[in-house]
C-alpha positions in Angstrom: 71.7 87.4 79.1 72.1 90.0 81.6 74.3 89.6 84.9 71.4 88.5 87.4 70.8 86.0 85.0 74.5 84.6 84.5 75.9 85.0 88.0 75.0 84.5 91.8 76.0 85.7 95.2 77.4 83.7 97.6 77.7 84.4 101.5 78.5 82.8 104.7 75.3 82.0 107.5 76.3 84.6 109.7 75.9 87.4 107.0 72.9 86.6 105.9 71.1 89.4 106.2 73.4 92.0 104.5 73.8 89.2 101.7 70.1 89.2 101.4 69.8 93.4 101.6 72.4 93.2 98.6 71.7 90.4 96.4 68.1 91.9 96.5 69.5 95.5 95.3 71.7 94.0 92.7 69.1 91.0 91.2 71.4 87.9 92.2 70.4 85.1 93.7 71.7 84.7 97.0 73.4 80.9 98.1 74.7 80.2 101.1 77.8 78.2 101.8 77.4 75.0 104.1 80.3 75.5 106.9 81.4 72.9 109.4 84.0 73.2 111.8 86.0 70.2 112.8 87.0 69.5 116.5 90.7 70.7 115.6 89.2 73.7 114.1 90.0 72.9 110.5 87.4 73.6 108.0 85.0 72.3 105.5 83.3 74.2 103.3 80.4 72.8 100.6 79.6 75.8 97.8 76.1 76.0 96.2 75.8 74.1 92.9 73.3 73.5 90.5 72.2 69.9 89.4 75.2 69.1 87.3 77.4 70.5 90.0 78.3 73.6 88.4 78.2 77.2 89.3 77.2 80.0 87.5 80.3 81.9 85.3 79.9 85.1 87.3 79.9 84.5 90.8 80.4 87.0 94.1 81.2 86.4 97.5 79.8 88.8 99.8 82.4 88.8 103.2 83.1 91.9 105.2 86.5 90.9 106.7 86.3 92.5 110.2 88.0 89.7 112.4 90.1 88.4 109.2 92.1 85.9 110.0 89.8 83.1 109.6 87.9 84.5 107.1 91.2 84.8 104.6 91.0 81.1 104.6 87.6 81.0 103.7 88.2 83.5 100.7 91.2 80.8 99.9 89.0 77.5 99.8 85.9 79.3 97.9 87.6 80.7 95.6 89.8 77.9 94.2 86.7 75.9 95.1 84.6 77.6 93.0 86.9 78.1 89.8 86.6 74.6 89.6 83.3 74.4 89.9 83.1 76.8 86.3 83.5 80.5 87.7 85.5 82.4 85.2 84.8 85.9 86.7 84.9 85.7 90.8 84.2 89.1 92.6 84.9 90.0 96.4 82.6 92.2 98.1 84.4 93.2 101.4 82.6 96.2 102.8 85.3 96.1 105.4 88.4 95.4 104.5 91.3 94.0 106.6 95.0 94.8 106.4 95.0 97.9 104.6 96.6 99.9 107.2 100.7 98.9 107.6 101.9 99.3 104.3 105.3 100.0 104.9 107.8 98.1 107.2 108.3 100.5 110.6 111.3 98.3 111.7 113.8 95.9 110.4 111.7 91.9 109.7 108.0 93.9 109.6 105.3 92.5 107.1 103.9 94.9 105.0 100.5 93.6 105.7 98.7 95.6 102.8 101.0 94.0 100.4 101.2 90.7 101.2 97.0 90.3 101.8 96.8 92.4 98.7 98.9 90.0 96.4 97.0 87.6 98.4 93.4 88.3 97.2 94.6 89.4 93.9 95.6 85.6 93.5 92.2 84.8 93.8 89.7 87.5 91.9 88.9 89.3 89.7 87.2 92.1 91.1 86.9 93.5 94.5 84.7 95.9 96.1 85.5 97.6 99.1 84.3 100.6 101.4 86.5 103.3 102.9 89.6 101.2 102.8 92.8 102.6 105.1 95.0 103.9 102.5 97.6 105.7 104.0 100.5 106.2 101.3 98.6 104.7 98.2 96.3 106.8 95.8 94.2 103.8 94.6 93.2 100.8 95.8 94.6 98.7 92.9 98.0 99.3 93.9 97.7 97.7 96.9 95.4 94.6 95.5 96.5 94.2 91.7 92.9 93.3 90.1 91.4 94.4 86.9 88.5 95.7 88.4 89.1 97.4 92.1 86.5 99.3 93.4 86.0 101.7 96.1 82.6 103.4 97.8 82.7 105.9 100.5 80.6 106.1 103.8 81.6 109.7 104.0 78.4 111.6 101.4 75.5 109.0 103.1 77.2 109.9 106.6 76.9 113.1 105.4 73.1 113.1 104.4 72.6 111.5 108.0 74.0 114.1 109.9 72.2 117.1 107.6 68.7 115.3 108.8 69.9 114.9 112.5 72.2 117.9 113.2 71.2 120.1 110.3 74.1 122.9 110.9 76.5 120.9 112.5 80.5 122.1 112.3 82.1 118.6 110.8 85.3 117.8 113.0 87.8 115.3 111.8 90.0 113.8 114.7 93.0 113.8 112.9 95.0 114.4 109.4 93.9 111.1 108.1 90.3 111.9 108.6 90.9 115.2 106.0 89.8 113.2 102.8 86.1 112.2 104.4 85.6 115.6 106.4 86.2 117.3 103.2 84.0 115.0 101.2 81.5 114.9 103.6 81.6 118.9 104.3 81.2 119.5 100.2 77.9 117.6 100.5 75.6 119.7 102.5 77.8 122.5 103.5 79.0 122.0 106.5 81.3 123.9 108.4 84.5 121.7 108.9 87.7 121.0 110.3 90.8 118.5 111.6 92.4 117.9 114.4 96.4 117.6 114.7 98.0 114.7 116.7 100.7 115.8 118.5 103.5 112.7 119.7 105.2 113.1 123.1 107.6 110.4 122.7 107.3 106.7 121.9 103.7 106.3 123.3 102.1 109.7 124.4 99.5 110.8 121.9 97.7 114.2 122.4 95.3 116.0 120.3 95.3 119.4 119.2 92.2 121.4 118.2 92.2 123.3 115.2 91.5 127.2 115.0 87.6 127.2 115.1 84.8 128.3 116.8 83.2 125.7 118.5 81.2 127.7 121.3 77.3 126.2 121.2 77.3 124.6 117.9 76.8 121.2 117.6 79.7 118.9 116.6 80.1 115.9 114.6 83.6 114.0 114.8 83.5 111.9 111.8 86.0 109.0 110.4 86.7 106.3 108.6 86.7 103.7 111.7 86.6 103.9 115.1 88.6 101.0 116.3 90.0 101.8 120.3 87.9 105.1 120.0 90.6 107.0 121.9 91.9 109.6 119.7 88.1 109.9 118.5 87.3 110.2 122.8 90.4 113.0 123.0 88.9 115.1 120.7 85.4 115.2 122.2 86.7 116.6 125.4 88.6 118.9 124.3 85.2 120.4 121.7 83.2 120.0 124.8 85.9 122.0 126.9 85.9 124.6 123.9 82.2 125.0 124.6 80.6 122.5 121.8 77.1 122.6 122.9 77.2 118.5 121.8 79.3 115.9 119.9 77.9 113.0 118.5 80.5 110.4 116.3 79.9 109.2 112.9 82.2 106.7 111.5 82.3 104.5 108.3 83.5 101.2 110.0 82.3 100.5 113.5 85.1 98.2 114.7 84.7 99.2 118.4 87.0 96.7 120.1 86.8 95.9 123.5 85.2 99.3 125.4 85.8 101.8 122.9 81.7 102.4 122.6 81.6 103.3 126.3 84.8 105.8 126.4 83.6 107.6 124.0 80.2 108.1 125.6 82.0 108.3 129.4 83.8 111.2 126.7 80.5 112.8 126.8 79.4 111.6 123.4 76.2 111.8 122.8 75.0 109.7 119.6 77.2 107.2 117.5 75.9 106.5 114.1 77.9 104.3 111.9 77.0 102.8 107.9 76.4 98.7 107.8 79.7 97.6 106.3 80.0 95.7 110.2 76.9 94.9 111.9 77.3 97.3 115.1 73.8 98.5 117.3 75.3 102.0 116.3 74.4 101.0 112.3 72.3 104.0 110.6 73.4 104.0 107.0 72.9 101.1 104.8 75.4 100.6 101.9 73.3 97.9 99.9 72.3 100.1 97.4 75.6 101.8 96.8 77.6 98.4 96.8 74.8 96.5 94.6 75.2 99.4 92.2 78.8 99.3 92.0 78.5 95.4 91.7 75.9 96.0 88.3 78.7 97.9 87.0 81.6 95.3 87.6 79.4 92.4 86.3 78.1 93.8 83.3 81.9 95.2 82.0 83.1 91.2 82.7 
């Protein structure tokens, strides 16, 4: 029997649509999972089962954990849920995924978030699949979430094909050293002329930006990252192109977190378009992942 025909995918009402978009790409059924919310808040949750009350031996849970903290007790109560319920093999699909970033202790008493959510959902699958996840120190993703199968996509090479149709000889900018990895990846794709930014720390809280050695008089710019989450440093660095004569700069970004304001400073920044891939639901969405993630799900389901 092939995968489609041994497994399903499962998904919360409020990502519906991507679960749909994927489950279509990869040949699974897609269930959803009955939610209620008691008046203290607690949870109940009521999985998908056939007739005899059983679910299928391969089974994947489609949840993009922007806004996490809720959504790790979900992933706790479906997974245990469903392993009694006859799932051997139990895959995540987190397009976005959530506590990647401190994974070291800064001070004295810190969690080391990355570890301890990491340990965390290795507990309770046995694959996960993930976009553009914030490694900083790590080379893979299964160090920091132990699982036999651990899977990672990038936004950076569709990004990339984006931007060839839209600004077809744009200079790629990267607003910092972390960005490096997806400029260059992104660059190699089409071509594109590239660079990073440095940050530069003036004490405890002052961040500037510093340019790098480039041109940037009348050609079109394209700042480009992983996530834009305050949009600050991303906001720094367009000033100071459009200051060094950029004729525009437009943002692409693999995870549009956007908290509070951040999409309006980075157009009061004078950026002009925002285009992000799918992995949140954002209005500046222009790159679906479906196909890359339903791909990479094919592969995990038929080596289980």
């Amino acid at each position: 029997m092939t995968p489609s025909e041994t497994a399903c995918l499962l998904y919360f009402d409020d990502e519906a649509a991507p679960a749909v978009r994927l489950a279509q790409a990869a040949g699974l059924a897609a269930q959803a999972i009955e939610r209620h919310r008691f008046p203290d808040g607690e949870l109940k949750l009521r999985l998908p089962v056939d007739a005899a009350g059983r679910l299928p031996r391969h089974a994947v849970l489609l949840r993009s954990l922007h806004q996490p903290n809720e959504k790790l007790v979900e992933l706790l109560l479906v997974a245990r849920t469903a392993r009694q319920l006859g799932v051997q093999h139990l895959t995540l699909v987190a397009p976005y995924l959530a506590y990647m970033r401190q994974d070291i202790a800064f001070h004295p008493g810190e969690a080391v978030s990355q570890q301890v959510v990491g340990g965390f959902l290795a507990g309770l699958f046995d694959a996960v699949i993930t976009v553009d996840p914030h490694l900083h120190r790590i080379d893979r993703l299964g160090q920091a979430i132990p699982v036999p199968q651990a899977v990672v996509l990038s936004g950076a090479e569709p990004l990339a094909d984006l931007i060839a149709e839209q600004r077809p000889n744009a200079l790629l900018v990267g607003p910092d050293g972390e960005s490096a990895q997806w400029i260059a990846q992104a660059a190699a794709r089409h071509g594109f002329d590239h660079a990073v930014c440095t940050k530069v720390r003036h004490g405890d809280h002052e961040v500037a930006i510093e340019l790098p050695t480039l041109n940037a008089q009348g050609r079109a710019v394209v700042l480009l990252d992983d996530m834009a989450s305050t949009g600050r440093t991303l906001a720094m660095a367009a000033r100071l192109l459009l200051q060094a004569g950029a004729a525009s700069v437009d943002v692409a970004v693999t995870h549009a977190l956007f908290a509070g304001d951040a999409l309006q400073a980075l157009h009061d920044a004078g950026v002009g378009a925002v285009w992000s891939t799918d992995c949140i639901p954002h209005p500046s969405n222009a790159v679906a992942m479906a196909g890359s993630l339903a791909a990479a799900l094919q592969t995990v389901l038929s080596s289980s």
